[in-house]
C-alpha positions as CSV (number, residue, x, y, z in Angstrom):
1,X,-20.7,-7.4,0.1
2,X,-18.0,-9.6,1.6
3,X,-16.4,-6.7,3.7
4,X,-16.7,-7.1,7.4
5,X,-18.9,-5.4,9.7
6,X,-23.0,-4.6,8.6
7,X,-23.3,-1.3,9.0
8,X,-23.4,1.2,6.0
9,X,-21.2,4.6,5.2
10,X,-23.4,7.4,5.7
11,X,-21.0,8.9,3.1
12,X,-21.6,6.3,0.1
13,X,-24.6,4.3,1.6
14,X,-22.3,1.3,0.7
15,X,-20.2,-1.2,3.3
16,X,-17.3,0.1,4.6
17,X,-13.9,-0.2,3.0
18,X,-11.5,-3.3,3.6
19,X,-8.5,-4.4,2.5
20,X,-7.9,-7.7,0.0
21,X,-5.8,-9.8,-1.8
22,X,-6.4,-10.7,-5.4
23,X,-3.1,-13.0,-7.5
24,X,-1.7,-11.8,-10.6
25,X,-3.0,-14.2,-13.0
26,X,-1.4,-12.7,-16.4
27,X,-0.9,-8.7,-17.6
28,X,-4.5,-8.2,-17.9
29,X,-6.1,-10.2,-15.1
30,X,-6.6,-10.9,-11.4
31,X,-8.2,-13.7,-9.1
32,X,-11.4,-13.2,-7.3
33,X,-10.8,-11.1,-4.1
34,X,-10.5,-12.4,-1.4
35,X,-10.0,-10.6,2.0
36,X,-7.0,-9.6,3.4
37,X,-6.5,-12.6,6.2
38,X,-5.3,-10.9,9.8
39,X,-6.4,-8.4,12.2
40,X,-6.7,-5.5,9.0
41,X,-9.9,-5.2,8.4
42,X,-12.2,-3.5,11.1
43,X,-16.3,-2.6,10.9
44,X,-15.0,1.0,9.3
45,X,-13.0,1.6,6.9
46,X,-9.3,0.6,6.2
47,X,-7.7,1.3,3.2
48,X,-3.9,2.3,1.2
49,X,-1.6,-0.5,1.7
50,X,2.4,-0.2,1.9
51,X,4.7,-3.3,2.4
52,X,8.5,-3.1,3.2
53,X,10.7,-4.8,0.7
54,X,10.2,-8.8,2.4
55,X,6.3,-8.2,3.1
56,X,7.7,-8.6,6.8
57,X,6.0,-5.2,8.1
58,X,2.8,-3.6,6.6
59,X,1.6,-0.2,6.5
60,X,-2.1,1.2,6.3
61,X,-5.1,3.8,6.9
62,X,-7.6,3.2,9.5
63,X,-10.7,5.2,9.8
64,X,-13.9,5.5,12.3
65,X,-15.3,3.6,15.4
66,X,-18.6,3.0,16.9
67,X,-18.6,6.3,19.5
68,X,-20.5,8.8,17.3
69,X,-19.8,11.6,19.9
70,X,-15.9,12.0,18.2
71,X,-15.2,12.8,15.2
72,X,-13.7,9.7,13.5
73,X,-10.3,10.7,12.2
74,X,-8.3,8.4,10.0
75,X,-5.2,7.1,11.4
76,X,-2.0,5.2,10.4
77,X,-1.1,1.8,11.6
78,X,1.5,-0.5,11.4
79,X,1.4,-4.5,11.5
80,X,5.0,-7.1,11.5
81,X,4.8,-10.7,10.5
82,X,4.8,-13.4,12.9
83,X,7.0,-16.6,13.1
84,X,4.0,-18.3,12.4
85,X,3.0,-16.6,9.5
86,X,0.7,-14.5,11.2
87,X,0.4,-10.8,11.8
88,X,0.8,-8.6,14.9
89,X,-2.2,-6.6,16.3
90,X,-2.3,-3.5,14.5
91,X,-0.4,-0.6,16.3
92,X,-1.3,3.5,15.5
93,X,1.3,5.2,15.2
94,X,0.8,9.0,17.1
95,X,2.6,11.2,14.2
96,X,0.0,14.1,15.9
97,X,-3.3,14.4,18.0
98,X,-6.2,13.0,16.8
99,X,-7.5,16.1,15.4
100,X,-6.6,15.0,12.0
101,X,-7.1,13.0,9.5
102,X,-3.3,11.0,8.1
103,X,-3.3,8.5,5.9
104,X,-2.0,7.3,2.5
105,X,1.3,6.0,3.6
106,X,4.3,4.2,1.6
107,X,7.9,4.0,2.4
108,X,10.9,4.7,0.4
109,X,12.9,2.3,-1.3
110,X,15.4,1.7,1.9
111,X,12.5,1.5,4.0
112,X,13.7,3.7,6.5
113,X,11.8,7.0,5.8
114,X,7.9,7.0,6.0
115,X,6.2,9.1,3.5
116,X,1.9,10.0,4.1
117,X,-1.0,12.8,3.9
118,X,-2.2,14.9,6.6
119,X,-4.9,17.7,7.0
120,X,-2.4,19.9,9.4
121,X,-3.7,23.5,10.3
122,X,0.4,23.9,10.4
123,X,0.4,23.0,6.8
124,X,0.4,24.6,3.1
125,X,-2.9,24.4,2.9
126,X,-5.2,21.5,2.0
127,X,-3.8,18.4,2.6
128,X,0.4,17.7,2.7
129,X,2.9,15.0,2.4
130,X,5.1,14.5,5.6
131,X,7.6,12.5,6.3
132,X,9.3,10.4,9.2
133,X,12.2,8.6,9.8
134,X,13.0,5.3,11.4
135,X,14.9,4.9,14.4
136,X,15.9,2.2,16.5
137,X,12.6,2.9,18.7
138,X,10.0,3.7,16.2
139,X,9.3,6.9,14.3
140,X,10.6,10.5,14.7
141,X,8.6,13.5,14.6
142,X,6.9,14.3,11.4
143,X,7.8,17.1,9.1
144,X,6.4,18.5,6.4
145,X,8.3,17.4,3.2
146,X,8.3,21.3,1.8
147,X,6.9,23.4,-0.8
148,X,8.4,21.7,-3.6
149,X,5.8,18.8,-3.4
150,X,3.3,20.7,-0.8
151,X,0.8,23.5,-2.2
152,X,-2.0,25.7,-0.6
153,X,-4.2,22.4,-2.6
154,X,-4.1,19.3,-1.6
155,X,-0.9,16.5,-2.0
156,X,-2.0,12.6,-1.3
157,X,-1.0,9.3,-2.4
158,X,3.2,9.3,-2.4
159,X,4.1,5.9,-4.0
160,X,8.2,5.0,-4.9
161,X,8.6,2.6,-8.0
162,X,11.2,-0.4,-7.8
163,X,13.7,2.7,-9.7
164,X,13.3,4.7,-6.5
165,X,11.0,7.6,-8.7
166,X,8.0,9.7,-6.4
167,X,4.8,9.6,-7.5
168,X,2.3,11.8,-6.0
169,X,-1.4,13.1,-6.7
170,X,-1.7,16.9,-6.6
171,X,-4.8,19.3,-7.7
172,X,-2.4,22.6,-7.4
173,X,0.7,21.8,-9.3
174,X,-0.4,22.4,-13.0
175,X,-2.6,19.6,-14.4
176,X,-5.5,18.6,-16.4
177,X,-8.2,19.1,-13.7
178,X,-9.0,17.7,-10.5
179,X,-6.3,15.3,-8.7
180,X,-3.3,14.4,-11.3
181,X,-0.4,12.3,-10.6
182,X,2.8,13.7,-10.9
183,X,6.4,12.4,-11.2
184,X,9.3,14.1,-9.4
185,X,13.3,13.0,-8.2
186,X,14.1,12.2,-4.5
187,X,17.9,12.5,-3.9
188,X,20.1,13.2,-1.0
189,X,16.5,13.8,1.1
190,X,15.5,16.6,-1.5
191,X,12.7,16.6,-4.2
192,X,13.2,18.0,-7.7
193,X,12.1,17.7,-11.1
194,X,8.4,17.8,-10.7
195,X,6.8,16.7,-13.8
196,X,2.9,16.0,-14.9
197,X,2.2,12.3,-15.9
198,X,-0.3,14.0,-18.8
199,X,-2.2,11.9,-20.9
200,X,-3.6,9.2,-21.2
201,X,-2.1,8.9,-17.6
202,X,-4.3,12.2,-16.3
203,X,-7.4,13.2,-17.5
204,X,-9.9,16.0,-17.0
């Protein structure tokens, strides 16, 4: 009820989505949220957080505005810390036209490659992961990370552990029903070694 903004998803009939902070309090508890403090959280909904290595440079999905003649399509932006301790207005970054919906992103361990969803047409099918890679302007192109992770279902939510492992949610690669999470090995820009998390990590 705290989230900003008073209007209501037609989706859910609930407040839209922002984005919060809770402390680590022991293995089994959190602090009360609290709202993510900086220019995050908008009247619609903002979502899937990915920090660089410092927590200098922050990642997430933003989605919908108040002009209900477009369709609302959800959108990546990026965010830098400020000498004060601030953060910088939120930036989009223009991986494609915004006929699409990209979100879901996280960056590898070096911090140099960005890893996210997107509903291309040009795609598998369903939603894929892409890929982009830093340079010393921004972001180049993305591309589609191949048909070793991507299938004609739908890919979301890449995530690299502290070892450098890829997670990712598929509901193509054989699972246990619906969306499962999946392990595979990133090396030398190539995936590999896809294997299901299975119980009591997946479910039906």
């Amino acid at each position: 009820e705290t989230s900003t903004g008073e209007n209501k998803d037609s989706w859910t009939g609930d407040k839209f989505y922002d984005l919060y902070v809770s402390d680590i309090k022991d293995a089994n508890s959190f602090t009360a949220p609290e709202l993510f403090k900086g220019p995050f959280n908008s009247e619609y909904n903002d979502g899937t957080l990915a920090f660089n290595k410092d927590y200098t440079e922050v990642f997430f999905t933003r989605c919908g505005s108040s002009d209900r003649k477009v369709d609302d399509y959800c959108g990546i932006y990026v965010s830098n810390l400020l000498p004060d301790g601030g953060w910088a207005e939120p930036i989009a970054l223009p991986f494609f036209d915004d006929t699409m919906n990209i979100g879901t992103p996280c960056l590898s361990p070096d911090g140099n490659t960005l890893f996210f969803a997107a509903t291309n047409p040009d795609g598998y099918g369903g939603s894929d992961l892409y890929m982009s890679k830093r340079t010393e302007t921004g972001w180049d192109a993305a591309s589609n990370i191949g048909q070793v992770i991507n299938t004609s279902g739908n890919e979301v939510f890449p995530y690299f552990d502290n070892e450098g492992n890829f997670y990712f949610s598929s509901d193509k690669h054989p699972g246990m029903g619906g969306l499962d999470i999946f392990s595979a090995t990133w090396k030398n820009g190539k995936f590999s070694n896809i294997k299901n998390l299975e119980y009591p990590i997946n479910s039906g």
